[in-house]
C-alpha positions as CSV (number, residue, x, y, z in Angstrom):
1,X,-20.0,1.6,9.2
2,X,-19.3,-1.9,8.7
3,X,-15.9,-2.9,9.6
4,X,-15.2,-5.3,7.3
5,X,-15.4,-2.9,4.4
6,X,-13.4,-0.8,6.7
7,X,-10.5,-3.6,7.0
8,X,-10.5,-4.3,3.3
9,X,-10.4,-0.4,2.6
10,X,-6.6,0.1,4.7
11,X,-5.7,-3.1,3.4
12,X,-5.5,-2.1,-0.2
13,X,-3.0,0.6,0.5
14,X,-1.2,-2.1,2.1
15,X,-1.3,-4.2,-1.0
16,X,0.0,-1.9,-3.4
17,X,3.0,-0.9,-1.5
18,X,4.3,-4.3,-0.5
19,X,3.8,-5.4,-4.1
20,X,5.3,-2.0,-5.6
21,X,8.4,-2.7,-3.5
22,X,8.5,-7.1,-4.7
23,X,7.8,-5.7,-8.1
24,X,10.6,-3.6,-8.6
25,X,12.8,-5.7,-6.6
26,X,12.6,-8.1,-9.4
27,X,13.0,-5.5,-12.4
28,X,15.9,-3.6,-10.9
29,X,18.4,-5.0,-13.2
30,X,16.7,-4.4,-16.3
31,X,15.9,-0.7,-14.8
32,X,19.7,-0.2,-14.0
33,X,20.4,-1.5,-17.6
34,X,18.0,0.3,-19.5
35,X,19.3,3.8,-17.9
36,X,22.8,3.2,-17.6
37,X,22.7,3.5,-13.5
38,X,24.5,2.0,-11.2
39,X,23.7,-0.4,-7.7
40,X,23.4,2.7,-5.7
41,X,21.6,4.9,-7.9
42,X,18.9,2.2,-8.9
43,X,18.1,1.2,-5.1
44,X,16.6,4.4,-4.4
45,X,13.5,3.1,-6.0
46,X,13.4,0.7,-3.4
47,X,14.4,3.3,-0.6
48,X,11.4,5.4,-2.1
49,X,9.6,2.4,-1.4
50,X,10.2,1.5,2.0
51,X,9.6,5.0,3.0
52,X,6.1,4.6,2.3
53,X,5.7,1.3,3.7
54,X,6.9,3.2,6.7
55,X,4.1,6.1,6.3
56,X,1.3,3.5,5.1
57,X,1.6,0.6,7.3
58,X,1.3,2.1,10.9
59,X,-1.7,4.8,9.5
60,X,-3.5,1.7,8.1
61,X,-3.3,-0.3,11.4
62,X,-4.0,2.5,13.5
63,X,-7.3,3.4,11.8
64,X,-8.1,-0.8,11.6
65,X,-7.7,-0.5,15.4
66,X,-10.0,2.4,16.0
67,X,-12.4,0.7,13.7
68,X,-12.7,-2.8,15.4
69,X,-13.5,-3.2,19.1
70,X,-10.3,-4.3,21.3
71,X,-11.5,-7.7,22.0
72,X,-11.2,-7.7,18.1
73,X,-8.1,-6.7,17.6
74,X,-6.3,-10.3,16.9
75,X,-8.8,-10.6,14.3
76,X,-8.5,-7.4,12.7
77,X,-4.3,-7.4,12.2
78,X,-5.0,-10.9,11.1
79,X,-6.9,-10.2,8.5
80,X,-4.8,-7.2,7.6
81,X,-2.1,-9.6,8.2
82,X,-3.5,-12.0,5.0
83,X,-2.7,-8.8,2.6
84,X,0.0,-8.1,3.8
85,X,1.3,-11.7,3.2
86,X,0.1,-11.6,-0.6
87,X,1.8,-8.8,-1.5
88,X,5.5,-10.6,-1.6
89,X,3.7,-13.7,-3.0
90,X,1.9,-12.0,-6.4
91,X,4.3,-9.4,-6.8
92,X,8.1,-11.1,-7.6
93,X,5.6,-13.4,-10.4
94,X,3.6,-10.3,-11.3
95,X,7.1,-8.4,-12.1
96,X,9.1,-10.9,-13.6
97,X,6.2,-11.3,-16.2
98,X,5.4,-7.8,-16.7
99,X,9.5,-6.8,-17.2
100,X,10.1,-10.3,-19.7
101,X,6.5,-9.6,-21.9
102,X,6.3,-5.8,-21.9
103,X,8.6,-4.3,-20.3
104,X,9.8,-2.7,-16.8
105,X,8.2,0.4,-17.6
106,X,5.0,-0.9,-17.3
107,X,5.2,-2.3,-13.7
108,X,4.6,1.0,-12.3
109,X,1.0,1.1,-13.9
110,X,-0.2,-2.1,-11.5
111,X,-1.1,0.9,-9.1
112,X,-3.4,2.7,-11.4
113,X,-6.7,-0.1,-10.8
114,X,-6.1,-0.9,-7.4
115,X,-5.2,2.9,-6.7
116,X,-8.5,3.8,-8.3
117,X,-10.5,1.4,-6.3
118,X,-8.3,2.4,-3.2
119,X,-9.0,5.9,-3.3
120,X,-13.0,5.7,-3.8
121,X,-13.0,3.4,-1.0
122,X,-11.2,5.5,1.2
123,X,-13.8,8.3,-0.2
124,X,-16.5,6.1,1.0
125,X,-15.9,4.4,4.2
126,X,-13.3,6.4,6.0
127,X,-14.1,8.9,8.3
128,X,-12.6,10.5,11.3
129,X,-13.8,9.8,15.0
130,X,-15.8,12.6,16.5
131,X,-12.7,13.5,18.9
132,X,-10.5,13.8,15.2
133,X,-12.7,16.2,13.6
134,X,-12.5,19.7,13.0
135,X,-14.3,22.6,15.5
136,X,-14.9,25.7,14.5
137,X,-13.9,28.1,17.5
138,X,-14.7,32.0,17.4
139,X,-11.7,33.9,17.7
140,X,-12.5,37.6,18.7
């Protein structure tokens, strides 16, 4: 499996996340406006967010790590580290242009063509090491 495919793969995840959580940072006034909620109702989009940055983050890394060889590692989380840098930078302009032109409702659909791609990449490239894979055992 080639690794750079492999990097590129768990850093898409990456991507969406940090630019989901940018993205709605920037519309959360006109979501709190447009359903009447208050500060502490409308920032659980946000917490909803940072949970998965909690859940995606470390699984990306780990299977980054277990892809590159450990005298590659630097390499690998700086490369990973390049995504994870672009996310705040696209998604504040990608959200404040989305919320002023259309509308807030429509910065939740930036995941659907990255999500796609994500997913048939993840299809394609990921697979578990030998020692992660399932055994059937006979049971008498």
């Amino acid at each position: 499996m080639n690794k750079w495919i492999v990097a590129i793969t768990v850093m898409l995840p990456t991507l969406i996340e940090i630019v989901d959580t940018s993205v709605v940072n920037v519309s959360l006034d006109h979501i709190r406006g447009s359903l009447s909620a208050g500060i502490d109702e409308s920032t659980w989009t946000i917490t909803s967010y940072l949970v998965s940055n909690a859940i995606i983050i470390p699984i990306s890394q780990a299977i980054l790590l277990e892809t590159f060889p450990p005298q590659e590692h630097g390499m690998a989380m700086a490369i990973f580290g390049i995504g994870t840098m672009f996310g705040p930078i696209i998604g504040p302009l990608m959200g404040g242009w989305i919320t002023d032109n259309w509308s807030w409702h429509w910065i939740f659909y930036i995941n659907v063509p990255i999500g796609i791609i994500s997913i048939l990449m993840t299809l394609l490239f990921i697979i578990d090491p030998p020692y992660m894979q399932r055994r059937k055992i006979r049971i008498d």
